[in-house]
One Martini backbone bead per residue (centre of mass of N, CA, C, O) as a GRO file, in nm:
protein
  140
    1UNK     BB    1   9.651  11.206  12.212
    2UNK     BB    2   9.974  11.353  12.194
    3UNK     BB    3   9.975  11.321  11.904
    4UNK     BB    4   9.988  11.304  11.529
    5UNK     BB    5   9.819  11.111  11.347
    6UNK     BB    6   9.922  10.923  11.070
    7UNK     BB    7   9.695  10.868  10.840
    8UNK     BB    8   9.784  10.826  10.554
    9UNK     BB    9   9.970  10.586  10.637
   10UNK     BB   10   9.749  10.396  10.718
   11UNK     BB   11   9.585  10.400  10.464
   12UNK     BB   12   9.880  10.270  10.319
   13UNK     BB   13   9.867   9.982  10.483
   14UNK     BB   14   9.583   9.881  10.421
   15UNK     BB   15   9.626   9.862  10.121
   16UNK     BB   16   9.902   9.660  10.130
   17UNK     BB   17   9.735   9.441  10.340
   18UNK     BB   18   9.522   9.370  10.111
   19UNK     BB   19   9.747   9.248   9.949
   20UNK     BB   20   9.803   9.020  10.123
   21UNK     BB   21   9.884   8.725  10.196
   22UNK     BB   22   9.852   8.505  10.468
   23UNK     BB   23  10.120   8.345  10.359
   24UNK     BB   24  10.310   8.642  10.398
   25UNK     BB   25  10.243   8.653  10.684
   26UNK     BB   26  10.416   8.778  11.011
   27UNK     BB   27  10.413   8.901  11.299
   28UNK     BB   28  10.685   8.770  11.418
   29UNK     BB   29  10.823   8.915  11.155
   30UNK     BB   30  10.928   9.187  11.061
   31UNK     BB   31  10.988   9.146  10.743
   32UNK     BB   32  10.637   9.002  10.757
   33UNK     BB   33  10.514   9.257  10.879
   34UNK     BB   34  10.344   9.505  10.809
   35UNK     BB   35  10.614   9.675  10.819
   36UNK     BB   36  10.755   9.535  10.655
   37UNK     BB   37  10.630   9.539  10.395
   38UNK     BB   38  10.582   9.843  10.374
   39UNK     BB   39  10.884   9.918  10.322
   40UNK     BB   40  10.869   9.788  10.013
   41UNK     BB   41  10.671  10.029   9.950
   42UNK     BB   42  10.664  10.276   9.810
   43UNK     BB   43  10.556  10.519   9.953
   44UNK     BB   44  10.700  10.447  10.205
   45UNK     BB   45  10.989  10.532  10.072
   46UNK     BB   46  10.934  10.804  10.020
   47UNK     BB   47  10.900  10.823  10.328
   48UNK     BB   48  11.156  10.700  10.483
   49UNK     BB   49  11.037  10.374  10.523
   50UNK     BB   50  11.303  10.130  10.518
   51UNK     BB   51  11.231  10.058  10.831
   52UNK     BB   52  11.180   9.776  11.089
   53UNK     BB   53  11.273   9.719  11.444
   54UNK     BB   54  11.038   9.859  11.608
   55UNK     BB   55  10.811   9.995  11.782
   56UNK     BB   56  10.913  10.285  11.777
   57UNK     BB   57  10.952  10.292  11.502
   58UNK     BB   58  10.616  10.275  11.387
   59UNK     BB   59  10.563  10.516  11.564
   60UNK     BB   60  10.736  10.768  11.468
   61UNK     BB   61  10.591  10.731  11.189
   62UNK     BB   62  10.267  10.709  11.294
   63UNK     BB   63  10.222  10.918  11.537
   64UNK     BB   64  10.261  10.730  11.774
   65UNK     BB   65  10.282  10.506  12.071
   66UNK     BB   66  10.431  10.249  12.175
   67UNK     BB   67  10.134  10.114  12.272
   68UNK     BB   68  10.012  10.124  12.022
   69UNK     BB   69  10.164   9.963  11.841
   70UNK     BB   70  10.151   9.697  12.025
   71UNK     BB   71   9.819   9.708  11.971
   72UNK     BB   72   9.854   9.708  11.630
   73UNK     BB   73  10.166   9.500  11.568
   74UNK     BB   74  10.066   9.305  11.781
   75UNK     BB   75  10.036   8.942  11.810
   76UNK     BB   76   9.955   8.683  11.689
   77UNK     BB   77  10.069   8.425  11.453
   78UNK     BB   78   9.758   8.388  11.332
   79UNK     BB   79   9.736   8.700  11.265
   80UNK     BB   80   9.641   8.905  10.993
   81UNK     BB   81   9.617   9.145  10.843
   82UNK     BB   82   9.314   9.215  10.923
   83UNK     BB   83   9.346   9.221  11.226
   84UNK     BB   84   9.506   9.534  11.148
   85UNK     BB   85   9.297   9.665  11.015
   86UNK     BB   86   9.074   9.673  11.257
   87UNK     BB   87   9.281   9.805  11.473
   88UNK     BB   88   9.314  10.059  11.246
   89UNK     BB   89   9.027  10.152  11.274
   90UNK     BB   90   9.013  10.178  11.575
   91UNK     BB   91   9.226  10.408  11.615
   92UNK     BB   92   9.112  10.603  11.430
   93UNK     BB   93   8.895  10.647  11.551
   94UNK     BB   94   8.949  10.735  11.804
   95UNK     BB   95   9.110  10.969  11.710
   96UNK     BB   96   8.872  11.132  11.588
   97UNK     BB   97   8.714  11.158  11.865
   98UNK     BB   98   8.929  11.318  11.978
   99UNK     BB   99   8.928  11.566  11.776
  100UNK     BB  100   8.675  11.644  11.830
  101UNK     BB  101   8.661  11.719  12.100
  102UNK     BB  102   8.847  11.919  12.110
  103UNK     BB  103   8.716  12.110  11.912
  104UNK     BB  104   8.456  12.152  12.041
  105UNK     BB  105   8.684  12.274  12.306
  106UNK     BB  106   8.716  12.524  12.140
  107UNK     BB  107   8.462  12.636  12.009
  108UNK     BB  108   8.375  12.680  12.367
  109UNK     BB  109   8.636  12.857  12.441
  110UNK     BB  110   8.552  13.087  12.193
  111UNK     BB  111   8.274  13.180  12.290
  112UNK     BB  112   8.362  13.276  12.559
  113UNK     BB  113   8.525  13.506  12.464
  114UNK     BB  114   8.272  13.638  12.295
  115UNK     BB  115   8.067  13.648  12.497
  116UNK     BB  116   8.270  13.844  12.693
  117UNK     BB  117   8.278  14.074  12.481
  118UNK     BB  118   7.984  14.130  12.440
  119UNK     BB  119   7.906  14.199  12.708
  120UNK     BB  120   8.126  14.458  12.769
  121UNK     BB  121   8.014  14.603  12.477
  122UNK     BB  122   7.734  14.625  12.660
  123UNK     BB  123   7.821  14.802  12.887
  124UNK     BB  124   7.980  15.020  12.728
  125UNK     BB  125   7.694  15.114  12.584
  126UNK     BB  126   7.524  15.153  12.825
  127UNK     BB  127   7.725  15.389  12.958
  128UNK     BB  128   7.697  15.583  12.703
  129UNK     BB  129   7.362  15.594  12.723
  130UNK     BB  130   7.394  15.786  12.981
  131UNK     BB  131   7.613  15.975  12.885
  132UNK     BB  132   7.413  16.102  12.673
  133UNK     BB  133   7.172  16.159  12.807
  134UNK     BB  134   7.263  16.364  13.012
  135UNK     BB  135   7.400  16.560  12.807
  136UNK     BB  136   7.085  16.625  12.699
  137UNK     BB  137   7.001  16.721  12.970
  138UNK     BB  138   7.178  16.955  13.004
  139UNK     BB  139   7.140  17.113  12.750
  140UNK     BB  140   6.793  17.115  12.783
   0.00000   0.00000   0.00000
C-alpha cells in the first residue's frame, strides 16, 4: 500500500456502522451505504467529508486505492453494516502487517549502516595502533 491510510477515519466509520440498523443500510445506494451514513456524522462533517459519490471519494478521504475502496465499500445489497466492518478490519490488519513490515525493513536497513560504520572505525582504529605501536618502537 504506497498510500498512508486514515486509520482514525475508519475507526470512526466502524463507530458510525455499529450504530446503524441494518434495515437503514443499503450499500448499493450512496445516501445509505457506509460513506452516505459517514458523511452525515459530526466527526466526518469536521474532517470535510460531507458527500461521497464515488468510489474514488471514499479512497481519497480515507487514503486508500480505489480497488481496496470497492473491496471495502462494494458488496452484495443484502450485505450490512457487518460485513463492512469486517473487510475494514482486514484492509487494517493487512496495512498494519505492512507498516510493521517496512519498518522492520528500515530497521534492518539502519542497522547495517551501523554496523558498516562501526567496522570502518574498528579498521581504522586497528590502524591507528599499529601506527602508535611503530612510533613507540622508533622512539625507544
Amino acid at each position: 500500500m504506497e498510500v498512508t491510510v486514515n486509520v482514525q477515519a475508519f475507526e470512526e466509520l466502524k463507530r458510525v456502522l455499529s450504530g446503524i440498523p441494518y434495515g437503514d443500510f443499503n450499500i448499493t445506494n450512496w445516501r445509505s451505504c457506509a460513506c452516505g451514513h459517514a458523511t452525515r456524522d459530526p466527526w466526518f462533517q469536521s474532517q470535510g467529508f460531507t458527500s461521497c459519490h464515488s468510489f474514488i471519494d471514499a479512497a481519497a478521504f480515507f487514503g486508500i486505492s480505489r480497488r481496496e475502496a470497492i473491496r471495502v465499500f462494494h458488496g452484495h445489497r443484502l450485505h450490512g453494516p457487518n460485513a463492512v466492518i469486517q473487510r475494514i478490519d482486514a484492509l487494517l490488519s493487512a496495512y498494519q502487517a505492512e507498516v510493521a513490515k517496512q519498518e522492520l525493513e528500515q530497521h534492518k536497513n539502519r542497522q547495517a549502516i551501523i554496523d558498516d560504520l562501526l567496522a570502518k572505525a574498528n579498521r581504522a582504529a586497528q590502524r591507528m595502533r599499529k601506527v602508535a605501536t611503530a612510533l613507540i618502537a622508533a622512539l625507544f
